[in-house]
C-alpha positions as CSV (number, residue, x, y, z in Angstrom):
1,X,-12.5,-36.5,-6.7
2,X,-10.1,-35.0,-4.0
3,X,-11.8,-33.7,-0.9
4,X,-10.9,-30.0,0.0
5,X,-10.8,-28.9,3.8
6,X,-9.3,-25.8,5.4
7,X,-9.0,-26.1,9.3
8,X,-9.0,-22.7,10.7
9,X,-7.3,-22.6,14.2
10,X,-4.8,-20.1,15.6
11,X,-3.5,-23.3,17.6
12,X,-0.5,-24.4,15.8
13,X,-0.7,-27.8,17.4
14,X,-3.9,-28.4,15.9
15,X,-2.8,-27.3,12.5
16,X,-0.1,-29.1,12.5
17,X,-1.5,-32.4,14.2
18,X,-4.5,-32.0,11.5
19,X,-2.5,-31.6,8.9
20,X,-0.5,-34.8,9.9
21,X,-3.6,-37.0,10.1
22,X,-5.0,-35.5,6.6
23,X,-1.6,-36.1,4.8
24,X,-2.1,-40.2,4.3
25,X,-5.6,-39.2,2.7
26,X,-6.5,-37.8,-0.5
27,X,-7.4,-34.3,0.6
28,X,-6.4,-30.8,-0.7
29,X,-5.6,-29.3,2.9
30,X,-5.6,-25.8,3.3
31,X,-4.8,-24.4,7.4
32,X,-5.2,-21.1,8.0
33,X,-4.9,-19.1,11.8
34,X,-7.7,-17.0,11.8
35,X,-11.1,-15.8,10.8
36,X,-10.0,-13.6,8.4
37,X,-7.8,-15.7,6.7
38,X,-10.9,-18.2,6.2
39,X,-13.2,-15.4,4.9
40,X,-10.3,-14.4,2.2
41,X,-10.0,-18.4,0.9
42,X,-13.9,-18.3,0.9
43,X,-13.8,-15.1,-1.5
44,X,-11.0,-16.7,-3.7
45,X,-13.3,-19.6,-4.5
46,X,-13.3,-22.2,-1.7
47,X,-15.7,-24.9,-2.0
48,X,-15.2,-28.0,0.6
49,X,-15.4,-28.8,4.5
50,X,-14.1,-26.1,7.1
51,X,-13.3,-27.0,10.6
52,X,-13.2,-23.9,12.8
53,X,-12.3,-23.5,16.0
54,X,-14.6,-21.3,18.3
55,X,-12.2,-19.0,20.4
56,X,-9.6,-17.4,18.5
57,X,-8.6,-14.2,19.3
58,X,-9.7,-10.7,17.0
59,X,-12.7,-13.0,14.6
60,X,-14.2,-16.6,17.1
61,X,-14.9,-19.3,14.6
62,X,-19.0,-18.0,15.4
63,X,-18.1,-14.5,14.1
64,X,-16.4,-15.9,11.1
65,X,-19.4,-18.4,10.6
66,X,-21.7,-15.4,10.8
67,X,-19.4,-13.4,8.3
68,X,-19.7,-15.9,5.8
69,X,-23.2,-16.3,6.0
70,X,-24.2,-12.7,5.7
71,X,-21.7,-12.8,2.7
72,X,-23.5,-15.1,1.1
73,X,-20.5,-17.2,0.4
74,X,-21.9,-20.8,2.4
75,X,-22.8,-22.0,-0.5
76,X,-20.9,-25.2,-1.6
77,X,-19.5,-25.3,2.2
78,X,-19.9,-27.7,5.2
79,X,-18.8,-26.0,7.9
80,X,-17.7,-28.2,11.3
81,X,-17.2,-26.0,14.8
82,X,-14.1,-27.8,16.5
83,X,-14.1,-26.4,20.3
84,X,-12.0,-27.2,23.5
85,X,-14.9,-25.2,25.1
86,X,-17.0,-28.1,27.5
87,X,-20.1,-26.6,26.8
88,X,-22.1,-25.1,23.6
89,X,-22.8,-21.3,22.9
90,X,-26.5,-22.0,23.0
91,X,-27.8,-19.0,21.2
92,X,-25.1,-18.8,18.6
93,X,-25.7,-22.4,17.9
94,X,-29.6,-21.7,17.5
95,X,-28.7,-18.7,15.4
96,X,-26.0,-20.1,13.0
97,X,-27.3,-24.0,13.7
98,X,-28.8,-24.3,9.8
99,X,-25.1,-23.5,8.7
100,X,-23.2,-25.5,10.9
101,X,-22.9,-29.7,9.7
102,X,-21.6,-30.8,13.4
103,X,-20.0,-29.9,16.5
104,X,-16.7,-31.8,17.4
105,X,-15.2,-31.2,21.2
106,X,-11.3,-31.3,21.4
107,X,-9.3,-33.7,21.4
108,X,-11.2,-35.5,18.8
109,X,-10.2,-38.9,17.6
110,X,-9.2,-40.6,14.5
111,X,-12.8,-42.2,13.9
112,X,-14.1,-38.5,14.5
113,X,-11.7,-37.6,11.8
114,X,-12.5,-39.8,9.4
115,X,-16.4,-39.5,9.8
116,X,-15.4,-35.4,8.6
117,X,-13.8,-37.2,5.8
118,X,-16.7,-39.5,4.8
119,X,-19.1,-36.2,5.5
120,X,-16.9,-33.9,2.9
C-alpha cells in the first residue's frame, strides 16, 4: 500500500528538499505552500501523514491544525508540526496536542524522516 503525505510549507527549500528525499520511496507526495492549500486537499479526500510547518504567513501550520479539527476532517490523518522555531507554543500544543502525532525541529535528519515514513 503506497503511503500518502502532503508537506505543507511556504519554504520552497523545504518542498523541494522533501520532495527529493521522499522520491526514492514509495510515497504519493503531495507539497502544498500554505494553510489553505492543505484545508482544500483535506476537503477533496486526503487521507495520509501531513507535515506542517508552524509559521507561514496569512494561516500558521496551528491555525490550519485548528481549522481542520473544527472541520471535522482529522479523521484518517496524522498530522506532524515541522518548526525552525527553538521553542514549542505551549498552549497551542496543549490545545491541539490530541491531534498532533509529533513535533520535528528543522533541519531534521534522514533517520527523522524515515521514522515519519514508518509512522504513516
Amino acid at each position: 500500500m503506497t503511503k500518502k503525505i502532503m508537506v505543507v510549507d511556504d519554504e520552497k527549500d523545504i518542498l523541494l528538499a522533501l520532495e527529493t528525499f521522499f522520491k526514492s520511496y514509495d510515497v504519493d507526495l503531495i507539497t502544498v505552500n500554505s494553510g489553505k492549500a492543505c484545508i482544500k486537499e483535506v476537503e477533496r479526500g486526503f487521507k495520509g501523514t501531513i507535515l506542517v510547518d508552524l509559521m507561514m504567513p496569512k494561516m500558521t501550520g496551528w491555525d490550519t491544525i485548528e481549522a481542520i479539527v473544527e472541520r471535522g476532517l482529522n479523521k484518517g490523518l496524522i498530522i506532524d508540526v515541522i518548526t525552525g522555531k527553538g521553542s514549542r507554543d505551549k498552549d497551542k500544543l496543549m490545545k491541539l496536542a490530541p491531534y498532533v502525532n509529533d513535533y520535528i525541529s528543522k533541519p531534521f535528519d534522514q533517520k527523522t524522516l524515515e521514522r515519519i515514513l514508518a509512522a504513516s
